[in-house]
N, C-alpha and C positions, 0 to 999 in steps of 0.2 A: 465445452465453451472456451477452453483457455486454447487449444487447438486453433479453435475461429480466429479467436483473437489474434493469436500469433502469425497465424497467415494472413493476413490483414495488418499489422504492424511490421510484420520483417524487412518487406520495401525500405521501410523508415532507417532502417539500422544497418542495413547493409554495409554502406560505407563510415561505419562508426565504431568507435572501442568500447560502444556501451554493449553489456550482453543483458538483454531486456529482461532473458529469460530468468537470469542469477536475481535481476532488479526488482523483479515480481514475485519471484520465493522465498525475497526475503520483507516484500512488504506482507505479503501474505501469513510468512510465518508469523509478523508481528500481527496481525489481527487477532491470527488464531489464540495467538498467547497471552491478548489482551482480553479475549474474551472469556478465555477457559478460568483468567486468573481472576475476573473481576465474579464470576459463575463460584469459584469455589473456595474464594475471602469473601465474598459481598465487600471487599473495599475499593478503592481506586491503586491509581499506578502512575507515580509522576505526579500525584497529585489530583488527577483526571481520574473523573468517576464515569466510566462509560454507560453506567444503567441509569444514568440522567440524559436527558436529552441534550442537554448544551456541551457536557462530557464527548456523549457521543458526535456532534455535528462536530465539535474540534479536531475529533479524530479524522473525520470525513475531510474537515476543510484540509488539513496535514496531508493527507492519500493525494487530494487533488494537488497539491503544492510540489509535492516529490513528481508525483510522475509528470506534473508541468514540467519540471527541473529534467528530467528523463528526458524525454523528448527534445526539450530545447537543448540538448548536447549532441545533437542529430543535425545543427545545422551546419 
């Protein structure tokens, strides 16, 4: 999947100093770490409880807003 992805976004970056791929392993590694850590405290992180739904959507709205930011440094 992330393959797809990336040949399908690298047009976008070509002529740009963002390297999407660094920008994605590291939003990624924050998921993983938010998730393992909310899985093995049952607490939050930042205050953010991800096993709530509204926890979770903020995290979701947050993913959307970076890689918005991501992109928009493409123009």
């Amino acid at each position: 999947l992330g393959r797809d992805l990336f040949v399908k976004a690298d047009p976008w970056f070509e002529n740009s100093k963002i390297d999407l791929r660094a920008c994605y392993s590291i939003l990624l590694a924050g998921v993983y770490y938010l998730s393992l850590h909310s899985k093995a405290t049952g607490g939050d992180f930042c205050e953010i409880d991800i096993s709530k739904e509204d926890g979770e959507n903020r995290i979701k709205k947050a993913l959307e807003d970076i890689i918005e930011l991501i992109y928009s440094g493409t123009k």
